[in-house]
BAMARKOL-739915 format. One record per residue: residue number from 1; residue in three letters; z, x, y of N, C-alpha, C in turn. Coordinates in pm, 1 decimal, padded with zeros to 6 digits. Example, Ala and Ser with C-alpha at 12.3 -4.5 7.8 and 13.67 -1.06 7.14 Angstrom:
2
+-----+---------+----------+----------+----------+----------+----------+----------+----------+----------+----------+
! num ! residuo !      n_z !      n_x !      n_y !     ca_z !     ca_x !     ca_y !      c_z !      c_x !      c_y !
+-----+---------+----------+----------+----------+----------+----------+----------+----------+----------+----------+
!   1 !     ala !  00780.0 !  01319.0 ! -00569.0 !  00780.0 !  01230.0 ! -00450.0 !  00780.0 !  01320.0 ! -00330.0 !
!   2 !     ser !  00708.0 !  01285.0 ! -00225.0 !  00714.0 !  01367.0 ! -00106.0 !  00787.0 !  01290.0 !  00003.0 !
+-----+---------+----------+----------+----------+----------+----------+----------+----------+----------+----------+
This chain:
115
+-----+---------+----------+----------+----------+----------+----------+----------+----------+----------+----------+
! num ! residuo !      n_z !      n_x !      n_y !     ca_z !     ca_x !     ca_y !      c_z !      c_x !      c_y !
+-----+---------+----------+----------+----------+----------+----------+----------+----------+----------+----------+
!   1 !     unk ! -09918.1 !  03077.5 !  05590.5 ! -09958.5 !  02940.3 !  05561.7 ! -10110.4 !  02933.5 !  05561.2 !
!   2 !     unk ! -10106.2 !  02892.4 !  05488.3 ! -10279.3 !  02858.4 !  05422.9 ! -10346.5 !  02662.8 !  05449.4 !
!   3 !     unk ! -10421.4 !  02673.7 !  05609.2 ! -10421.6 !  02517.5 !  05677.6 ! -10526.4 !  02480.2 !  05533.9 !
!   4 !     unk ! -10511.4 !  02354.4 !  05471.2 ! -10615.2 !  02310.2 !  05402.1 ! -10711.2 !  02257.8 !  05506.4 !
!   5 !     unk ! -10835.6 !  02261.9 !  05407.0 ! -10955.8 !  02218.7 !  05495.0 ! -11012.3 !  02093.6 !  05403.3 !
!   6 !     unk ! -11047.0 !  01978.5 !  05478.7 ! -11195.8 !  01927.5 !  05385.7 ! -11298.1 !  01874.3 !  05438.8 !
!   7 !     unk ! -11403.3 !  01787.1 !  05381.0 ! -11476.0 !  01726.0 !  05499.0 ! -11513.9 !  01597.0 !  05421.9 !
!   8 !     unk ! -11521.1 !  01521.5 !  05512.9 ! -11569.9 !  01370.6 !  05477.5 ! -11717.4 !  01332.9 !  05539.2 !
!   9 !     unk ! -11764.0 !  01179.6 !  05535.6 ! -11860.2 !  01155.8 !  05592.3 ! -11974.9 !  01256.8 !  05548.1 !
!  10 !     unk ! -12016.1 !  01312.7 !  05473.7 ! -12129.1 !  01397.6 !  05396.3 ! -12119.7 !  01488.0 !  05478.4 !
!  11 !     unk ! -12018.6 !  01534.2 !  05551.1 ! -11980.6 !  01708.7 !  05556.9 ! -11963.8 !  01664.8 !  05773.0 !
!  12 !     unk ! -11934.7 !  01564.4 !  05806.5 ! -11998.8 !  01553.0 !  05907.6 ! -11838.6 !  01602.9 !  05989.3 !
!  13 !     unk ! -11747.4 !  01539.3 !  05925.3 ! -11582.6 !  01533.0 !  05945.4 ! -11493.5 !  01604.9 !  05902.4 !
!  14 !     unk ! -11430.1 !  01666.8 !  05985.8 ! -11379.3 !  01823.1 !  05904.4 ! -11221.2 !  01731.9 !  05924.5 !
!  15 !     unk ! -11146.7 !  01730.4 !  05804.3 ! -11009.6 !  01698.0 !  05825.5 ! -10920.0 !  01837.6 !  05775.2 !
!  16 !     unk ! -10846.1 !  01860.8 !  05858.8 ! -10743.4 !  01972.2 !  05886.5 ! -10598.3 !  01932.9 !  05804.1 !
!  17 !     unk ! -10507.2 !  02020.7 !  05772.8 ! -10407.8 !  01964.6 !  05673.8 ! -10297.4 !  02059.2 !  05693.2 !
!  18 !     unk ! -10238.1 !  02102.8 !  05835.0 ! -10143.4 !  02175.0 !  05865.2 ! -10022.3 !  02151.2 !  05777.3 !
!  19 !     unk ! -09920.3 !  02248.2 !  05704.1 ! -09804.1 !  02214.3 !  05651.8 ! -09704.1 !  02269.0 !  05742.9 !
!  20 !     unk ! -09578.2 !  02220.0 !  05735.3 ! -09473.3 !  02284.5 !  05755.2 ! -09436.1 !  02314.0 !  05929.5 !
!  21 !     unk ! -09408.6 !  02422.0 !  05957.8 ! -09335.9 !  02360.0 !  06130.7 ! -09437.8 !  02449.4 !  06231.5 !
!  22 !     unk ! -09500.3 !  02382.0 !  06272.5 ! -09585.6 !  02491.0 !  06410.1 ! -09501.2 !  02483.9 !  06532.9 !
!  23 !     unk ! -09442.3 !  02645.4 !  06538.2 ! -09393.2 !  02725.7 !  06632.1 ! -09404.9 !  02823.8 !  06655.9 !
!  24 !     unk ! -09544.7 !  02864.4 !  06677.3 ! -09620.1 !  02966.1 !  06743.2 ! -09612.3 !  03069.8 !  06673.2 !
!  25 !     unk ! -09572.5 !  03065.7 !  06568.4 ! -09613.2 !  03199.5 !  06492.2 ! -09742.5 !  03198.7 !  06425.7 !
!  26 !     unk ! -09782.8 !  03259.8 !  06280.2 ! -09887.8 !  03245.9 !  06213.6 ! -09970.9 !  03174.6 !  06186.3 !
!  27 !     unk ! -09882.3 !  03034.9 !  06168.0 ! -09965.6 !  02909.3 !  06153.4 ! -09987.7 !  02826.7 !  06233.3 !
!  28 !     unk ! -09974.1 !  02855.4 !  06388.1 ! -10004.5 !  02819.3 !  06501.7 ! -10127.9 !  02887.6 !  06521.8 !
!  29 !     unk ! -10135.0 !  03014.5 !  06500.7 ! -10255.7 !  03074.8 !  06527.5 ! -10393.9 !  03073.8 !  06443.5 !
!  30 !     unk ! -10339.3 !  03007.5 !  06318.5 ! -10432.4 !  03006.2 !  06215.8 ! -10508.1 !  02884.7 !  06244.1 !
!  31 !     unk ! -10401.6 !  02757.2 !  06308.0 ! -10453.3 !  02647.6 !  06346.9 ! -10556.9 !  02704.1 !  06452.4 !
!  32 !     unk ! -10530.0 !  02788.3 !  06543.5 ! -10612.2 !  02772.8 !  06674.3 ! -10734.9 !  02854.8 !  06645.8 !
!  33 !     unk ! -10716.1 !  02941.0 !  06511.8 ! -10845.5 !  03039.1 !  06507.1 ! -10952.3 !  02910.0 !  06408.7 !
!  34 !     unk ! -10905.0 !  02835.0 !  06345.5 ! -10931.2 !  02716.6 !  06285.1 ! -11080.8 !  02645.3 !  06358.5 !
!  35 !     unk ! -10974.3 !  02574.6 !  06422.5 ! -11022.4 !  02535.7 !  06523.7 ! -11155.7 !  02558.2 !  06603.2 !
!  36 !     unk ! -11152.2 !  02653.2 !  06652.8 ! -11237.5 !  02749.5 !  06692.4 ! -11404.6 !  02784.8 !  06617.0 !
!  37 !     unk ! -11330.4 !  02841.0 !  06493.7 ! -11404.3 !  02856.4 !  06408.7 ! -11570.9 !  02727.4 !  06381.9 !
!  38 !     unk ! -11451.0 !  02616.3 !  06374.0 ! -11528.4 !  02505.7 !  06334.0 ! -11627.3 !  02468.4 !  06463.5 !
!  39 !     unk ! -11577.0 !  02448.0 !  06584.9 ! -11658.6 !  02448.6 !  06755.0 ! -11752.0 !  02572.4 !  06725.1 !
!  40 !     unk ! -11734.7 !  02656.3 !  06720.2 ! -11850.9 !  02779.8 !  06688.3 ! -11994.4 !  02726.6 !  06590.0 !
!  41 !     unk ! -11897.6 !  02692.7 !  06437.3 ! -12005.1 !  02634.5 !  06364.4 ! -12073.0 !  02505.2 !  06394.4 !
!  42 !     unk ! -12059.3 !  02408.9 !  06482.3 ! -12071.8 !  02301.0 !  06563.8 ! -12029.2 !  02187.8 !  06520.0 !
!  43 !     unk ! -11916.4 !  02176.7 !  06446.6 ! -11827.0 !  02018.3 !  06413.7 ! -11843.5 !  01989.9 !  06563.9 !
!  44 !     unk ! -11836.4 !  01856.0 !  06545.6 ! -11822.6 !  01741.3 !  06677.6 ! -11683.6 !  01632.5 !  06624.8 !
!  45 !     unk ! -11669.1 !  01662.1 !  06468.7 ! -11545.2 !  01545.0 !  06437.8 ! -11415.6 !  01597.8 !  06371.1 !
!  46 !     unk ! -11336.9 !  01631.0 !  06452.0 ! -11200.3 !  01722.3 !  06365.0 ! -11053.0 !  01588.7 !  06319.2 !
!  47 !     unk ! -11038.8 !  01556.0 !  06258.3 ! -10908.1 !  01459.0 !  06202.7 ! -10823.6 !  01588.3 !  06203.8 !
!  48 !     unk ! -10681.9 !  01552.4 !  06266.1 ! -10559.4 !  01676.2 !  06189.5 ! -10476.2 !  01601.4 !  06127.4 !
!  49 !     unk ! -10464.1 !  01598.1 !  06029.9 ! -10325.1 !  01506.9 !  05974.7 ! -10258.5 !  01620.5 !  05950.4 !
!  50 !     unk ! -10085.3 !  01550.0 !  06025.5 ! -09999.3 !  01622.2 !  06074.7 ! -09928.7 !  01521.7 !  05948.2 !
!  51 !     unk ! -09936.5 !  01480.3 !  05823.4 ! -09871.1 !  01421.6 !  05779.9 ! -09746.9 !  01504.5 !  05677.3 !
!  52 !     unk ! -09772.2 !  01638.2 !  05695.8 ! -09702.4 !  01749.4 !  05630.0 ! -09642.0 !  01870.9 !  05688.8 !
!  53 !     unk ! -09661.2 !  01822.3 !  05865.8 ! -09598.0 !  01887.2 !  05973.6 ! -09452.6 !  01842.8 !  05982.2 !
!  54 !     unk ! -09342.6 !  01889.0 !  05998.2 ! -09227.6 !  01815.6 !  06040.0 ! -09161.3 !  01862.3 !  06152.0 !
!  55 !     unk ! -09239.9 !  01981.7 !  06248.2 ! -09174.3 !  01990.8 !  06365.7 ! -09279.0 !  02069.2 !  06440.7 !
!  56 !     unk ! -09356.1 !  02076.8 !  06554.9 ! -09400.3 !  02155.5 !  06637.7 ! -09350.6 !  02170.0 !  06765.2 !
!  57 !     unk ! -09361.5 !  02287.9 !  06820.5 ! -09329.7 !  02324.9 !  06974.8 ! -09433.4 !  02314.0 !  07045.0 !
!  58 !     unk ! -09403.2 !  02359.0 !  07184.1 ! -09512.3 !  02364.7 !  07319.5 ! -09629.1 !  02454.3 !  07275.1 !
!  59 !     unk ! -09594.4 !  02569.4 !  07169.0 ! -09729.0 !  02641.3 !  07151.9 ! -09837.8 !  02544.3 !  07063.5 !
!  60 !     unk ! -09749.9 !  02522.2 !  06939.5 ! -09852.6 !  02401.9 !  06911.6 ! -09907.8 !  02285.6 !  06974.7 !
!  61 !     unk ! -09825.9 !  02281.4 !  07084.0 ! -09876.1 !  02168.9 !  07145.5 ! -09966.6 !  02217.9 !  07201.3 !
!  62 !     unk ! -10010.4 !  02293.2 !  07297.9 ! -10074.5 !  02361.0 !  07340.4 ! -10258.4 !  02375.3 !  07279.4 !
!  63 !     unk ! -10177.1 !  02465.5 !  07134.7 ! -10315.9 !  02423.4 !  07065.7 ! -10387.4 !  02290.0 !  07029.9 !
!  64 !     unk ! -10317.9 !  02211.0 !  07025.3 ! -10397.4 !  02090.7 !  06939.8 ! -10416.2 !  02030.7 !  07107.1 !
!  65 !     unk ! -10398.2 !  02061.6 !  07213.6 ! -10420.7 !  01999.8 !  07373.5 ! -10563.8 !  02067.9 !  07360.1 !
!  66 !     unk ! -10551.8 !  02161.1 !  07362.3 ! -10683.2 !  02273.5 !  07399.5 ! -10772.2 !  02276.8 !  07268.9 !
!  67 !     unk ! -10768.3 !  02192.8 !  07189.6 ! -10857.2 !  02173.5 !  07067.6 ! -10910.5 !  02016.0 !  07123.0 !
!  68 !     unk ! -10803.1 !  01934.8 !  07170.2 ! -10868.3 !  01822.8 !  07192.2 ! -10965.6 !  01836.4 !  07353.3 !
!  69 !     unk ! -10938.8 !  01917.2 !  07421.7 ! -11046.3 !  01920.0 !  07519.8 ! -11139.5 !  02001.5 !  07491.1 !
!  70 !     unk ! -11171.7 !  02111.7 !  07427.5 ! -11262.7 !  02161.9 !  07351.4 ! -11346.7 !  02061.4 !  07299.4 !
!  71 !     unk ! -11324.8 !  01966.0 !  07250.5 ! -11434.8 !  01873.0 !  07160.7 ! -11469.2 !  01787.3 !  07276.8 !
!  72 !     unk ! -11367.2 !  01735.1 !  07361.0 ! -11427.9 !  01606.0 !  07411.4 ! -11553.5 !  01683.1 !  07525.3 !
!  73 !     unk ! -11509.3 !  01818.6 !  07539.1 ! -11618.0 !  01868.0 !  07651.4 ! -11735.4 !  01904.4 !  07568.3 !
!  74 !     unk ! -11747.3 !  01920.8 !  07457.8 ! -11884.6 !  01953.6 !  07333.9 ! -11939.9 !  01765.5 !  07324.9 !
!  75 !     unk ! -11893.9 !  01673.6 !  07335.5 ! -11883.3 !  01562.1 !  07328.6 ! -11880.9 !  01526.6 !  07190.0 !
!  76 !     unk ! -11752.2 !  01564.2 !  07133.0 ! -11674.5 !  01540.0 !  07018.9 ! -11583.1 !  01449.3 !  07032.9 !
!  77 !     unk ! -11515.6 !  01491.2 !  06902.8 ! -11405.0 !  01379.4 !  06878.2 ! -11300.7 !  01441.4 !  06849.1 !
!  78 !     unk ! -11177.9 !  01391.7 !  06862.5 ! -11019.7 !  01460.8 !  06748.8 ! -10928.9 !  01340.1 !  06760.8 !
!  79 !     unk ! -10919.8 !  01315.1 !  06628.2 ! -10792.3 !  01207.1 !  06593.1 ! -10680.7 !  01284.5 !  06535.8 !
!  80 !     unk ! -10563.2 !  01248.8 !  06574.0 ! -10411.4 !  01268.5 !  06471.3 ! -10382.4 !  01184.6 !  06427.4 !
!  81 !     unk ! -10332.4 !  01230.2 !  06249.3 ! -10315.3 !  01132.6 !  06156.9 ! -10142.4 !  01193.2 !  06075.0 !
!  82 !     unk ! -10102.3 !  01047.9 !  06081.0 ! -09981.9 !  01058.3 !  06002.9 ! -09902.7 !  01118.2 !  06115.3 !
!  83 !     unk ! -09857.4 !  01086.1 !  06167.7 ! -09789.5 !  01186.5 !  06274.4 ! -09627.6 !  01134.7 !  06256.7 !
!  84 !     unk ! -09555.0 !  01181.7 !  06195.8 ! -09398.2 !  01175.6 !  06221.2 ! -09324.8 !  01089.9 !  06318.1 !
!  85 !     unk ! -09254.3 !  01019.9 !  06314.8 ! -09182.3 !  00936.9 !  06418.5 ! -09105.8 !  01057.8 !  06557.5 !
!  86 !     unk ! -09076.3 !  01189.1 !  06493.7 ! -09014.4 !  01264.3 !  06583.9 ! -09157.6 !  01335.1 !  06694.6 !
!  87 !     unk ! -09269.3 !  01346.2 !  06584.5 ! -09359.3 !  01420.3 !  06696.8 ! -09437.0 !  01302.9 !  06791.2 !
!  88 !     unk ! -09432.5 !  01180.1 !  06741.6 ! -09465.8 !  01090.5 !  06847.2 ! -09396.0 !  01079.3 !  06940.5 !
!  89 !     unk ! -09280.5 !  01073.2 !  06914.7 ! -09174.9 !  01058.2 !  07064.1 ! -09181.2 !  01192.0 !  07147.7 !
!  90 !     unk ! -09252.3 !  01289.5 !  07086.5 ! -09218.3 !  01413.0 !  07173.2 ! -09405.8 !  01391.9 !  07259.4 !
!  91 !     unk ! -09484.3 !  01300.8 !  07159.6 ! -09588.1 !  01271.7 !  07218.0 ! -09615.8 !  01145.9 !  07409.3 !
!  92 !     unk ! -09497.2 !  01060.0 !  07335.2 ! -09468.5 !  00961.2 !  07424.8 ! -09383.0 !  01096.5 !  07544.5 !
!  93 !     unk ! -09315.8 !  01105.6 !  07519.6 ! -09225.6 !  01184.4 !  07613.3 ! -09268.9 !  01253.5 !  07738.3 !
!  94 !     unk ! -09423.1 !  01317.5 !  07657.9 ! -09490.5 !  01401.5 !  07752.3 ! -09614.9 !  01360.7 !  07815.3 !
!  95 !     unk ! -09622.4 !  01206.0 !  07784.0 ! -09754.2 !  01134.5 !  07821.8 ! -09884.5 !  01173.7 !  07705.8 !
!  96 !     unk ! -09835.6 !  01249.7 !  07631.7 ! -09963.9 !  01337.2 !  07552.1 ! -10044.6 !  01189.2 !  07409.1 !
!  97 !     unk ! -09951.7 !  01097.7 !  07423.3 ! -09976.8 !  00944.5 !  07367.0 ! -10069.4 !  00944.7 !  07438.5 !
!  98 !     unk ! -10097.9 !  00935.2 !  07558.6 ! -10206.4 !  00875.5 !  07652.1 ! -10353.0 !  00969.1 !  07651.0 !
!  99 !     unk ! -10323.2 !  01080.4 !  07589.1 ! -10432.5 !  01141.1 !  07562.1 ! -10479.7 !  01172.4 !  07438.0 !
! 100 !     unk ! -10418.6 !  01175.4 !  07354.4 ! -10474.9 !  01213.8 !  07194.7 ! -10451.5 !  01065.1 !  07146.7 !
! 101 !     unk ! -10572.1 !  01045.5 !  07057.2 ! -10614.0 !  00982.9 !  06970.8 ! -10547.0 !  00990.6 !  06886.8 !
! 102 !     unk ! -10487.1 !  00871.0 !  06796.5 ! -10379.0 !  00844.7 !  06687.0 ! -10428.9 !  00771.9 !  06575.2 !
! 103 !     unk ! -10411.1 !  00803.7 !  06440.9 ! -10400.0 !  00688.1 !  06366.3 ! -10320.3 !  00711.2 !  06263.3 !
! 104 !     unk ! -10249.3 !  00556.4 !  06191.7 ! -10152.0 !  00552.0 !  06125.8 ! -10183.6 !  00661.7 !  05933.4 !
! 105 !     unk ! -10306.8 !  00601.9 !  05934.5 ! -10291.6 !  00691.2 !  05780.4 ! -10451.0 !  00783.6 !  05816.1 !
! 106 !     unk ! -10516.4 !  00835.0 !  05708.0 ! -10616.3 !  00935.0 !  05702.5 ! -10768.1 !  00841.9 !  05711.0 !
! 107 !     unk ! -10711.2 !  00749.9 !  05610.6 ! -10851.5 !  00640.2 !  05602.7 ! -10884.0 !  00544.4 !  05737.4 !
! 108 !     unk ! -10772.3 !  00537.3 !  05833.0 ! -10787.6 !  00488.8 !  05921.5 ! -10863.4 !  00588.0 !  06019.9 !
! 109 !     unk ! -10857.9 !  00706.3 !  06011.9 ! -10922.3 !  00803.6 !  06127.2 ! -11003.6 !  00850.2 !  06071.2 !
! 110 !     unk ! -11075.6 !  00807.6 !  05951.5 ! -11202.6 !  00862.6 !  05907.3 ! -11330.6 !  00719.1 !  05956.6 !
! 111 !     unk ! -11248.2 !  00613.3 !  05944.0 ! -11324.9 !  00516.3 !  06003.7 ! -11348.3 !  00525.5 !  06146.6 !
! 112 !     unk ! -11265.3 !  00530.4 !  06194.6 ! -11251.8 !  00545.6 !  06375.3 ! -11322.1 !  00641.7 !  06425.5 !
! 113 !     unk ! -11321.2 !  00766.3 !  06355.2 ! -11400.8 !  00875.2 !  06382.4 ! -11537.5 !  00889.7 !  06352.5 !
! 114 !     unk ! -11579.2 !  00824.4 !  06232.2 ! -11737.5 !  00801.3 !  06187.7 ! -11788.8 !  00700.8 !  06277.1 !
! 115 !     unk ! -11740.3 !  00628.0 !  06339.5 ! -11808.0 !  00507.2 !  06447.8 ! -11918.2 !  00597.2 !  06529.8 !
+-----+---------+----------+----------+----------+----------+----------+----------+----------+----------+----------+
């Protein structure tokens, strides 16, 4: 799996574009080398729209946990966008609602995030 990349805000906002099911195989890791990558080059604003995800596990969870404290300790940002009715409830479930940043479509977390 090949994560799309783009950036908004004149390059300031890197939005991420995971497809398909993160369960710790390839594209779990591609997300997390991703990730990474971008904290190295010094993004401070990552959007993931999960709007083409339809199932992740604890490893993905994992990563996008440890991507969102990665930024907030750089004093960044990370919003999730589009997020599935099934991965919210697995969000609510685990309290992980109370920690990641949400928004309903892409244009909504490009605003929220450029503030």
């Amino acid at each position: 799996m090949k994560i799309k990349s783009s950036t908004v805000d004149e390059g300031r906002v890197v939005v991420l574009e995971p497809k398909g099911s993160l369960v710790g195989g390839d594209e779990t890791d591609e997300l997390k080398k991703t990730v990474h990558t971008l904290l190295e080059q010094g993004n401070r604003k990552l959007i993931v729209d999960l709007g083409d995800v339809e199932y992740l596990n604890s490893s993905a969870i994992g990563v996008l946990v440890s991507a969102h404290t990665s930024y907030m300790n750089r004093q960044g940002k990370m919003i999730l966008c589009n997020v599935n009715k099934s991965i919210t409830n697995v969000f609510v479930v685990t309290k992980l609602s109370t920690i990641f940043s949400t928004a309903e479509a892409r244009e909504d977390a490009i605003y929220a995030i450029a503030k």
